[in-house]
C-alpha positions as CSV (number, residue, x, y, z in Angstrom):
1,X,0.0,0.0,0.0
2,X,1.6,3.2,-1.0
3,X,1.9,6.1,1.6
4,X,2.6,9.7,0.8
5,X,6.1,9.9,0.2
6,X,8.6,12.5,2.4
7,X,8.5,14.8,-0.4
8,X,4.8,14.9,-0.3
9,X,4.7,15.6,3.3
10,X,7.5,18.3,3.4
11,X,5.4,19.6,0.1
12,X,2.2,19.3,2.2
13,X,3.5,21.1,5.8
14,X,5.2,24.3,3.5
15,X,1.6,24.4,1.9
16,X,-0.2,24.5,5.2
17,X,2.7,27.0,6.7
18,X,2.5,29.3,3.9
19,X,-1.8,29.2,4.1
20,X,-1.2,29.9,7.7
21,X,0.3,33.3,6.8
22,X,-2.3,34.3,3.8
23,X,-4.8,33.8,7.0
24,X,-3.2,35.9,9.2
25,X,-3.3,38.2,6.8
26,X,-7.0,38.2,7.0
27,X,-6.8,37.9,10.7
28,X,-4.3,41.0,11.4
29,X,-6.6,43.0,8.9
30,X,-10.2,42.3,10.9
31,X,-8.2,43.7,14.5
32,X,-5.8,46.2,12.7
33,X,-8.2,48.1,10.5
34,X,-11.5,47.5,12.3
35,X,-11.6,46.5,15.9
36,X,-8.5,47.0,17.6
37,X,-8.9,50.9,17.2
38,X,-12.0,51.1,18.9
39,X,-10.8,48.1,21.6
40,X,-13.6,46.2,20.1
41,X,-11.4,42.9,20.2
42,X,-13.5,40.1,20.9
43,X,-12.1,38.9,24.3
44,X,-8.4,36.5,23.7
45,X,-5.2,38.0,23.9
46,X,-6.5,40.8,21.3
47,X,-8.5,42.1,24.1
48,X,-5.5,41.9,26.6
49,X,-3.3,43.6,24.2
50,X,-5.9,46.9,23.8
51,X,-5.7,47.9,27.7
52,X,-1.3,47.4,27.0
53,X,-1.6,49.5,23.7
54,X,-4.3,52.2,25.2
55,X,-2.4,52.6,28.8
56,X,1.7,51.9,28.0
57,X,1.4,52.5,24.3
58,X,2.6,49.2,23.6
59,X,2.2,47.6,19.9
60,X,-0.6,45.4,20.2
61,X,1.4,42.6,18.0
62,X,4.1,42.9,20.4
63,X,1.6,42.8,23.1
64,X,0.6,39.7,21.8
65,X,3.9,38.0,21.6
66,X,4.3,39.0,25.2
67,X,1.3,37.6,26.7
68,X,1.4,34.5,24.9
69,X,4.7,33.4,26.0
70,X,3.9,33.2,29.3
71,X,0.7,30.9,28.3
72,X,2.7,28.7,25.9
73,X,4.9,28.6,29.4
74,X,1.9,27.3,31.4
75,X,0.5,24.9,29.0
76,X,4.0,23.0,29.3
77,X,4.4,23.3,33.3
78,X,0.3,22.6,33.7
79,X,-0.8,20.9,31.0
80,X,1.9,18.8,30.4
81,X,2.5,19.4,26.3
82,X,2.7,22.1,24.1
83,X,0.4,23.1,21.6
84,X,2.4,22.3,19.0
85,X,5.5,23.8,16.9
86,X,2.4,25.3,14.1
87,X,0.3,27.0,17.2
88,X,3.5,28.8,18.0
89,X,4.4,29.5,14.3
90,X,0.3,31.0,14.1
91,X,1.0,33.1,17.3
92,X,4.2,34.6,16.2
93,X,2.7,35.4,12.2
94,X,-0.6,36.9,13.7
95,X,1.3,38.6,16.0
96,X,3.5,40.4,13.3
97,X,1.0,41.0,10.9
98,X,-1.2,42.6,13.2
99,X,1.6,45.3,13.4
100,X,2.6,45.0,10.4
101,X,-0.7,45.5,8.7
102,X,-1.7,49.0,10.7
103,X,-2.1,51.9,8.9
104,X,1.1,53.7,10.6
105,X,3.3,50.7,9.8
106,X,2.0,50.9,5.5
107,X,2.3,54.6,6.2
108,X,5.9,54.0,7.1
109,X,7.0,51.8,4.4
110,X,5.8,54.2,2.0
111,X,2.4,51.2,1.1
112,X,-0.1,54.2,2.0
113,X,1.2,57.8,1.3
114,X,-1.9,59.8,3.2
115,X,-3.0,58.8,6.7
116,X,-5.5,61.5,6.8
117,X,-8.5,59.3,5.0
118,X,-7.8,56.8,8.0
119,X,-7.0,59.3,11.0
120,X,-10.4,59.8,13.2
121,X,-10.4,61.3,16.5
122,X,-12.3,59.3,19.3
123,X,-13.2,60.5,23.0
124,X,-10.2,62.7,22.5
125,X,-7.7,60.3,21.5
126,X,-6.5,59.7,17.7
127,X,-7.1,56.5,16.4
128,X,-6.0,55.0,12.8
129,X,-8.9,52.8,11.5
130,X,-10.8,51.9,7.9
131,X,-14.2,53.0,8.8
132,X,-15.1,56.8,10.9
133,X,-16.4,56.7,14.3
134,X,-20.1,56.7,13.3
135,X,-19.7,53.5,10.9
136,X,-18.8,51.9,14.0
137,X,-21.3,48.7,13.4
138,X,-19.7,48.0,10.1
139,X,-16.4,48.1,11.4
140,X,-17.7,45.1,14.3
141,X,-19.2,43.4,11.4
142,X,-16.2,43.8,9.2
143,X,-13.7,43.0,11.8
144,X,-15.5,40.0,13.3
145,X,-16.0,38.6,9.6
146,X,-12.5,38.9,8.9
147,X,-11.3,37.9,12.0
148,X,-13.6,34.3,11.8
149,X,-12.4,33.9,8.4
150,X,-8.6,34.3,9.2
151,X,-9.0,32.5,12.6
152,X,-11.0,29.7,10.8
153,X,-8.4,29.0,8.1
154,X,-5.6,29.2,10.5
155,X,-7.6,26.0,11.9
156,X,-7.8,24.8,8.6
157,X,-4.7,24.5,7.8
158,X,-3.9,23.4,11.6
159,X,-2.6,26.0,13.0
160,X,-3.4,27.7,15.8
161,X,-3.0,31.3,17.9
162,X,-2.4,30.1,21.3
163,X,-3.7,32.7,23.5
164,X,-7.0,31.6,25.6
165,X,-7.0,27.8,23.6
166,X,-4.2,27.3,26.5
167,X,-6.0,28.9,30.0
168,X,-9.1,26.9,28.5
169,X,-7.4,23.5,28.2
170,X,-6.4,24.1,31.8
171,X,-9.5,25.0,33.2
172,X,-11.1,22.0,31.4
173,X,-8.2,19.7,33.5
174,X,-8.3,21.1,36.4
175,X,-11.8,22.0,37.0
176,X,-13.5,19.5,34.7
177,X,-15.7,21.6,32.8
178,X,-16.7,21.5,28.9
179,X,-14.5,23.4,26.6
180,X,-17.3,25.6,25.5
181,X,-18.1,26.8,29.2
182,X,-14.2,27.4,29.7
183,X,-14.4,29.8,26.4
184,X,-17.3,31.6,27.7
185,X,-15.9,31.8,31.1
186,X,-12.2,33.0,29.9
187,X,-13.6,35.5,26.9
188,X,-16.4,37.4,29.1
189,X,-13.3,37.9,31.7
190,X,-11.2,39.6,29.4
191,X,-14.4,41.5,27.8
192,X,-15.4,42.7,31.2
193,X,-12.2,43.8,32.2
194,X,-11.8,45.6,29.2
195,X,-14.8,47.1,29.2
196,X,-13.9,48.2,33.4
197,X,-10.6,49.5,32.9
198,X,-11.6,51.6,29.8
199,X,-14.5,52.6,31.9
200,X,-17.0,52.2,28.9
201,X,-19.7,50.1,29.4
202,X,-20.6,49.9,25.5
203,X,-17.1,48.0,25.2
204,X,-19.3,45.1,27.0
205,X,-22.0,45.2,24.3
206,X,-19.8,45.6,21.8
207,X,-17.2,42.1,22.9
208,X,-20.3,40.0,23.1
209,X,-21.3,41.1,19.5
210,X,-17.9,40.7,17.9
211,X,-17.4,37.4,20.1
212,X,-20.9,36.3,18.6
213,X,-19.9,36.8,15.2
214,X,-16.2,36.0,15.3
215,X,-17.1,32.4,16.5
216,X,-19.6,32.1,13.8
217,X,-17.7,32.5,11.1
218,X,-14.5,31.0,12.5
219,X,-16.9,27.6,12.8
220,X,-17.7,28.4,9.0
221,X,-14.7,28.8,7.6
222,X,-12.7,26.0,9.3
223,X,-15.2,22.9,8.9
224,X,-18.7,24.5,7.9
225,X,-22.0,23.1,8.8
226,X,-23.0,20.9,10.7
227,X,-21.2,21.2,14.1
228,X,-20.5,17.5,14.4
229,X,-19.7,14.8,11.8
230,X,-19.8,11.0,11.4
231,X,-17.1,9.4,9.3
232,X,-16.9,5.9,7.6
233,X,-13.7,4.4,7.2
234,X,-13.2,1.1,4.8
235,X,-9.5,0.5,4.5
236,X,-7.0,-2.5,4.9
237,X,-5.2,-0.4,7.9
238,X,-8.5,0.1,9.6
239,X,-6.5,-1.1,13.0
240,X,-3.6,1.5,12.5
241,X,-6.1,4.7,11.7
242,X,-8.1,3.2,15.1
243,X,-4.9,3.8,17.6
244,X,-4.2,6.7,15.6
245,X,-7.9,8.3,16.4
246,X,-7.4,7.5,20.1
247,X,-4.2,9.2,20.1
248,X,-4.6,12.1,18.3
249,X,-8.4,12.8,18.3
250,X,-9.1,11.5,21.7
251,X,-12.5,9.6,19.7
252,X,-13.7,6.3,20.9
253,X,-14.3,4.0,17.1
254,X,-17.0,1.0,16.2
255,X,-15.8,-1.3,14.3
256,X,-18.8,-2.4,11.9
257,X,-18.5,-5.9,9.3
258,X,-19.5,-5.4,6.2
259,X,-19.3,-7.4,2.4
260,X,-17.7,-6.0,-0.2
261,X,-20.6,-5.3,-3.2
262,X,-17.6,-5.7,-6.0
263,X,-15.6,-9.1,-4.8
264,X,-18.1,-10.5,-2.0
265,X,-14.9,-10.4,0.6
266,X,-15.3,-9.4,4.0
267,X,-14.5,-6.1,5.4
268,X,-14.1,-3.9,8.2
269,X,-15.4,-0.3,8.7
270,X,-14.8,1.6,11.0
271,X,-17.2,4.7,12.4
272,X,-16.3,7.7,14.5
273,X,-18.5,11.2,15.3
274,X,-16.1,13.7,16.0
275,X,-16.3,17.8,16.2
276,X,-15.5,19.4,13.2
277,X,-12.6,20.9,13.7
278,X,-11.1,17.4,13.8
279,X,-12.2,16.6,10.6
280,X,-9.4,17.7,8.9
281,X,-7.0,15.9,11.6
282,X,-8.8,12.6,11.1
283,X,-8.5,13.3,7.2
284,X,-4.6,13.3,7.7
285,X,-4.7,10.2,10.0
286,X,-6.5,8.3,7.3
287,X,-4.5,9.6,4.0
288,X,-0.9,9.1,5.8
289,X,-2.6,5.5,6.7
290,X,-4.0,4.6,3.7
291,X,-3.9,6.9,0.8
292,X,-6.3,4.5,-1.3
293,X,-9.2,4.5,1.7
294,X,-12.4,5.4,1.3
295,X,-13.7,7.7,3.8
296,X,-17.9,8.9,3.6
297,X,-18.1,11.9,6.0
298,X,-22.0,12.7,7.2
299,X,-24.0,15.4,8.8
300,X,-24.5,14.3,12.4
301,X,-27.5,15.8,14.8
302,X,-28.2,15.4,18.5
303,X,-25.9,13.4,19.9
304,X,-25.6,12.1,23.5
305,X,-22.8,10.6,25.3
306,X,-19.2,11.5,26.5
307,X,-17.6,14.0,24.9
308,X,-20.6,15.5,23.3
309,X,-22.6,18.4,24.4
310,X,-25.7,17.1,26.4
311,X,-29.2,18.3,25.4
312,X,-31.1,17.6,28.0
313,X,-33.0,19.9,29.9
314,X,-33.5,19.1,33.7
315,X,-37.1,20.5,34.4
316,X,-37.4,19.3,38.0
317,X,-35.7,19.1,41.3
């Protein structure tokens, strides 16, 4: 059985490493141009990095850098593993472009020749940003669409920013709670003390908005609809992708017997329901396995059991 060769992979991770930086591209461009001059960052680091840039005058890339490391710090002293060489490799690209990709920074390599079309003056403070004060909706909207869509390929291509992904894992391991209610907990944290220090109660509104939107289209553009997804796997190295799933996915498998329709033989397939962010994970696992399986992913609804969102609803005592 022929796997991908060590050209194909190197061929495959330069691909996925140079996606990573068209996306935070996209990424830097939502904060730079649209939020991060009104301190409409959605919660994450980008919200941590506002009160640095408004109080200290700190870059808010180099903020980023500077509150990351510490995290990235944690997650090996806490967690016990890092998130990766590529999460490091996102947070150090989004972090650059973010400065890079401010209208002062293309002002000063000559890219924009006039800052006055961007220069706005806000609660007596001058800001540089795409949209004036008043078009302030359309700069969430805008900002929040391109920060999902940057934030969602950087997934996609599996990468990753760091930032709260690392105080949520530990909150999850230490005080066994769901992912999703670590997010919620971590994000409205940083959007409430954002929205305290700045003493500007809008700023509230405003994070829950752009959070709302932000995750939306970050759900979009790294797996689409729907949130979970079924696979079928038929393939002679159905036992390798199994231990691979467990190790890297963290899925329970069935194993289901089936006939072959063409040649009558007997075969195995195997099923998993995984979140859709791992879909392109579990794609990997099977291709570096088996390059000639067949894999049938599905739209999967409701379901119940560990590792899956519960819905029911406890009425009574």
């Amino acid at each position: 059985m022929k796997k991908l060769s060590r050209k194909q992979r190197i061929t495959r991770e330069i691909s996925r490493l140079l996606g990573i930086v068209m996306a935070a591209m996209l990424f830097a461009t939502g904060y730079s141009w649209f939020l991060l001059p009104y301190n409409m960052a959605p919660g994450g680091v980008g919200g941590i990095s506002q009160l640095l840039n408004y109080f200290f005058g700190i870059p808010n890339g180099v903020s980023m850098i500077l509150i990351n490391l510490p995290l990235f710090a944690v997650s090996f002293i806490f967690i016990g593993k890092s998130f990766g060489a590529k999460s490091m490799y996102g947070m150090l690209v989004t972090a650059i472009m973010t400065d890079l990709l401010s209208f002062p920074m293309l002002h000063k390599i000559g890219i924009i020749a006039d800052l006055t079309p961007y220069t706005h003056v806000v609660a007596g403070r001058q800001i540089y940003a795409m949209l004036a004060p008043e078009d302030m909706l359309l700069s969430a909207i805008a900002g929040s669409v391109l920060l999902g869509i940057g934030l969602g390929l950087i997934f996609r291509f599996r990468g990753s920013t760091g930032g709260t992904d690392i105080p949520v894992a530990l909150i999850k391991q230490r005080a066994n709670l769901s992912i999703g209610t670590g997010y919620y907990i971590v994000e409205t944290g940083i959007i409430l003390l954002v929205a305290i220090m700045l003493r500007d109660p809008k700023l509230l509104i405003w994070g829950y908005i752009n959070l709302f939107i932000t995750t939306k289209i970050t759900d979009l553009a790294s797996e689409g609809l729907p949130y979970i997804k079924g696979a079928y796997i038929i393939s002679d190295e159905v036992d390798e992708i199994r231990n691979e799933i467990f190790e890297k996915l963290d899925r329970g498998v069935t194993y289901l017997n089936g006939v072959s329709g063409f040649n009558q033989r007997d075969i195995k397939v195997l099923f998993v329901v995984l979140n859709r962010r791992q879909v392109p994970i579990l794609t990997d696992i099977v291709q570096d396995a088996d390059p000639d399986a067949f894999m049938v992913l599905t739209d999967v609804h409701d379901v119940l059991g560990y590792g899956f969102k519960s819905r029911k609803i406890n009425l009574g005592d």
